[in-house]
C-alpha positions as CSV (number, residue, x, y, z in Angstrom):
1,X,0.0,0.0,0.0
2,X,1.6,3.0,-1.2
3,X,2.1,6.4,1.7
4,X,-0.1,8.4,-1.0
5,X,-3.3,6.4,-0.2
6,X,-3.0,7.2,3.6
7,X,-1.3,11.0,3.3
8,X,-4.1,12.6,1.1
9,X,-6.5,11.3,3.4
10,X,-5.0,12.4,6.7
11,X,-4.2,16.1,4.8
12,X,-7.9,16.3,4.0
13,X,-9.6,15.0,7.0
14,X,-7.0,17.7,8.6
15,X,-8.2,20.7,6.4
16,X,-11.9,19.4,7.3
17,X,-11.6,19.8,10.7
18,X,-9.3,22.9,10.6
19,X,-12.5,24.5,8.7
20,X,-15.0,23.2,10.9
21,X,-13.1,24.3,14.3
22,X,-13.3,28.1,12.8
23,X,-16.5,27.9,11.4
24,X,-17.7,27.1,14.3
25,X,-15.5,30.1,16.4
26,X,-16.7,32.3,13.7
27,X,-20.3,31.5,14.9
28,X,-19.9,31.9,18.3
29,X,-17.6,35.0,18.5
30,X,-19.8,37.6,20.4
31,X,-19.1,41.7,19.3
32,X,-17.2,43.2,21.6
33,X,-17.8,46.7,20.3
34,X,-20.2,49.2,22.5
35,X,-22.8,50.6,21.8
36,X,-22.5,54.3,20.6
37,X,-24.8,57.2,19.5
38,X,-25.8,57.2,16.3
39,X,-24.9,61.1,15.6
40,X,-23.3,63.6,17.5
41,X,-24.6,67.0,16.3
42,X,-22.8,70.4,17.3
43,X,-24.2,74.0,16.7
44,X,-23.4,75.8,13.5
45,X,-23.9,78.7,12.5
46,X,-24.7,78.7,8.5
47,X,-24.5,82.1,7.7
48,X,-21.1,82.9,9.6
49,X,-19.8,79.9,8.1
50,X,-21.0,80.4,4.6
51,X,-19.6,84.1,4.9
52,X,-16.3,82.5,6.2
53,X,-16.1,80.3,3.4
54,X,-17.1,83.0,0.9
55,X,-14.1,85.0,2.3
56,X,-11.6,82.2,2.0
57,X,-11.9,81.4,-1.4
58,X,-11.1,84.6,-2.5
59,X,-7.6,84.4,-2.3
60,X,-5.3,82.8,-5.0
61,X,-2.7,80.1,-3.1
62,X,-2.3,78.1,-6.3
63,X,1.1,77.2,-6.1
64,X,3.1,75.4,-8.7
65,X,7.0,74.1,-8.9
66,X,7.7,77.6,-10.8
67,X,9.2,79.2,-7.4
68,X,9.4,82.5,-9.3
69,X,5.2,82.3,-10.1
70,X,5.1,81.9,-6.6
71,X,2.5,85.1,-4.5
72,X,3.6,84.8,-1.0
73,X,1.3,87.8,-0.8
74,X,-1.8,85.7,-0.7
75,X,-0.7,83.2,1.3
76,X,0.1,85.7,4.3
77,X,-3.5,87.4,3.2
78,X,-5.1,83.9,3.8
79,X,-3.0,83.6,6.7
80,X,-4.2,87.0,8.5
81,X,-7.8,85.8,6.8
82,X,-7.6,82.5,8.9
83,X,-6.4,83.8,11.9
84,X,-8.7,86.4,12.1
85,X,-11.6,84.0,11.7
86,X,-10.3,81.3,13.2
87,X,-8.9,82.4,16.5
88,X,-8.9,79.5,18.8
89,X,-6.4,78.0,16.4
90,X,-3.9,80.2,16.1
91,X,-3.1,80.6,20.0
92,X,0.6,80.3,20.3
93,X,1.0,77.2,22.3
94,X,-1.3,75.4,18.8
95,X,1.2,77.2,16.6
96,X,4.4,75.9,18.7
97,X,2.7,72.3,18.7
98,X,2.1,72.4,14.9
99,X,5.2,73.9,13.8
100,X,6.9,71.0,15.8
101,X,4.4,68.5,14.4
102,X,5.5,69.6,10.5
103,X,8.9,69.6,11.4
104,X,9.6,66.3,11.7
């Protein structure tokens, strides 16, 4: 009797129970994973945002590899622009953090 007729056997009866031991794990695992709200809603103001958004896209920071093309002009415009509306951002100890974090 040759090894073949006792190895492929043994292999596939291996593979059965192999598939069978994680189908059945796969049907008992239980979800871990709380429960949490479904939406978390914040207040917005639409007509200070949209007038926000109006004044942002006013400015021309199109930049290309042409260093010469390059308006630093509206990029410090945006930049006052940003910091004027956005002043919570732009405290010094968020500038020192994200100056570090791009430095890297």
């Amino acid at each position: 009797m040759s090894l073949w007729f006792i190895a492929v056997p043994l292999a596939a009866l291996a593979i059965i129970i192999v598939i069978a031991i994680v189908a059945a794990r796969t049907a008992a695992f239980k979800s871990k994973q709380t429960d949490a709200p479904s939406t978390i809603t914040y207040p917005v103001d639409v007509k200070s945002a949209a007038a926000r958004l109006a004044g942002a896209v006013t400015f021309k920071t199109v930049s290309g590899h042409d260093r010469s093309r390059f308006d630093y002009g509206q990029f410090s415009t945006s930049h006052a622009f940003l910091e004027k509306s956005f002043p919570p951002g732009h405290t010094p100890s968020w500038k020192s953090r994200l100056l570090t974090a791009t430095a890297r």
